[in-house]
C-alpha positions as CSV (number, residue, x, y, z in Angstrom):
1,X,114.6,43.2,141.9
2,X,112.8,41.0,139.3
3,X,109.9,41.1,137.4
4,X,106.8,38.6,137.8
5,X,105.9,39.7,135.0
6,X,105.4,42.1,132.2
7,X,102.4,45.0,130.6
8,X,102.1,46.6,127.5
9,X,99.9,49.9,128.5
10,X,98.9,53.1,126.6
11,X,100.2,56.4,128.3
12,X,99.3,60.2,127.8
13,X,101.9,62.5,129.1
14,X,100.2,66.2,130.7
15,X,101.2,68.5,133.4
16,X,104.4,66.7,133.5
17,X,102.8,63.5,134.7
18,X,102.6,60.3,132.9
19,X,99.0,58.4,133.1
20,X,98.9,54.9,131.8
21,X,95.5,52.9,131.0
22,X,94.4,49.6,131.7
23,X,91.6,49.0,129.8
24,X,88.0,47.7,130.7
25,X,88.3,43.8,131.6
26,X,86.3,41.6,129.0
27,X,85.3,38.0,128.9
28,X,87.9,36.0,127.5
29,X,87.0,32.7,126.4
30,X,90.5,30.9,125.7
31,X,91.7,31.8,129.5
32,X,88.0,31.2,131.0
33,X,88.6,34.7,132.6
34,X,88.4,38.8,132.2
35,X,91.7,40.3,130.8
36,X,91.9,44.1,129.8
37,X,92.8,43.9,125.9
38,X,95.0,46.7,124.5
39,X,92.2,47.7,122.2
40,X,90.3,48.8,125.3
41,X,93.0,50.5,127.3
42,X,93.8,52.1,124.2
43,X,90.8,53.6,123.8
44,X,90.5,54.9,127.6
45,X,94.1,56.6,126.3
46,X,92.6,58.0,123.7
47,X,89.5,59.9,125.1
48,X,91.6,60.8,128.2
49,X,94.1,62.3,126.0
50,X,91.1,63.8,123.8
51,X,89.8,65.2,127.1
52,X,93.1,66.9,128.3
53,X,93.2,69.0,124.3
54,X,95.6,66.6,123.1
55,X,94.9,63.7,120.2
56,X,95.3,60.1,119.6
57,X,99.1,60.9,118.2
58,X,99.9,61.8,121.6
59,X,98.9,58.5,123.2
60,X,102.1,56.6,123.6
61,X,102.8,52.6,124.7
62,X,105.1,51.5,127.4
63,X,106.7,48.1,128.4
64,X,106.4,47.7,132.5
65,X,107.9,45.2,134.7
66,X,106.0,44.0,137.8
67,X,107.3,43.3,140.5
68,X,106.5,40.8,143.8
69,X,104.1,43.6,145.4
70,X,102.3,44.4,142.1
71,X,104.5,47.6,141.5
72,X,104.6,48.8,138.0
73,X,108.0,50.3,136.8
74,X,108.7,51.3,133.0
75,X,111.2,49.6,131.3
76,X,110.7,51.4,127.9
77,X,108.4,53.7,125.5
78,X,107.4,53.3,122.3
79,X,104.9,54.7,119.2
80,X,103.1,51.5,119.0
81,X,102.0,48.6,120.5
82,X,103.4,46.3,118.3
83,X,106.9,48.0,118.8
84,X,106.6,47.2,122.5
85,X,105.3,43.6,122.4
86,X,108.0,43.2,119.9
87,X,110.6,44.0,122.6
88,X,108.6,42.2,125.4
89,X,108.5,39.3,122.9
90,X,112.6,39.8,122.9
91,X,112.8,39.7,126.7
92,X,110.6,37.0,126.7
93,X,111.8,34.6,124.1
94,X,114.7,32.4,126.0
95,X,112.5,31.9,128.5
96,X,109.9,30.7,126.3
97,X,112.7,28.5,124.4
98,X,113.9,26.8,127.5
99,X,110.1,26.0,128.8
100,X,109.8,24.4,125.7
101,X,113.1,22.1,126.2
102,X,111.5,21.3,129.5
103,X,108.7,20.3,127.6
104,X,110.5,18.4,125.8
105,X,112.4,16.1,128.3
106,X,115.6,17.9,127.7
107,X,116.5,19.5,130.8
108,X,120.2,20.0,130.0
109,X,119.2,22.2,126.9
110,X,117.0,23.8,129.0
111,X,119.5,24.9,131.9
112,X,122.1,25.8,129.2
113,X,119.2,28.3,128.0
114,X,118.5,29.9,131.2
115,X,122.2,30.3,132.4
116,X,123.5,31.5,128.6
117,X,120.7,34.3,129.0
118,X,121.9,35.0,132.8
119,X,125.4,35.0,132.1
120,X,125.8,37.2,129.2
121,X,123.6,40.0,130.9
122,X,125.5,40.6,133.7
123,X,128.6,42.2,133.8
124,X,130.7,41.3,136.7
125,X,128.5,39.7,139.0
126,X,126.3,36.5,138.5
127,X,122.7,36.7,139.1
């Protein structure tokens, strides 16, 4: 399986069941289109957890992977936000550095990226 992407999204664990917020979608000029910000999804988090007898320590953030079909599955949790985008950021970053040797016109750097990253995570078998 891969990931099409990745989410950063506020849970609140109760009744042994995890619920994870999305936030209300809000104009975003840069993008010309509604995106869900974390300060909104945090805040659904925060009254749902209010709601349930627990507090805004309780509320939780955690890094998902979706997949082809739109399937979220949870890579990781962490106290804050910033601790999760730091990781995504982590995941994200050779990626980001080959695109920008693409950008570049160096294509060679750019596929040396990529397979560097693929090779040393994997153990036995290539990807």
């Amino acid at each position: 399986m891969s990931y099409r992407y990745y989410e950063i999204r506020p849970c609140v664990e109760h009744d042994d069941r995890v619920t994870s917020f999305l936030g209300e979608p809000q104009w975003c000029q840069s993008r010309g289109t509604d995106v869900c910000t974390p300060e909104s999804a945090y805040e659904q988090a925060k009254a749902y957890a209010e709601s349930v007898g627990k507090g805004a320590d309780d509320v939780f953030w955690t890094l998902y992977g979706i997949d082809e079909e739109g399937l979220a599955e949870a890579i990781g949790d962490f106290k804050t936000f910033e601790d999760a985008y730091g990781v995504m950021c982590n995941i994200l970053g050779p990626m980001r550095e080959a695109l920008d040797y693409a950008e570049d016109d160096m294509e060679q750097d750019c596929i040396n990226t990529l397979t560097d990253v693929l090779l040393q995570s994997t153990m036995e078998d290539r990807i």
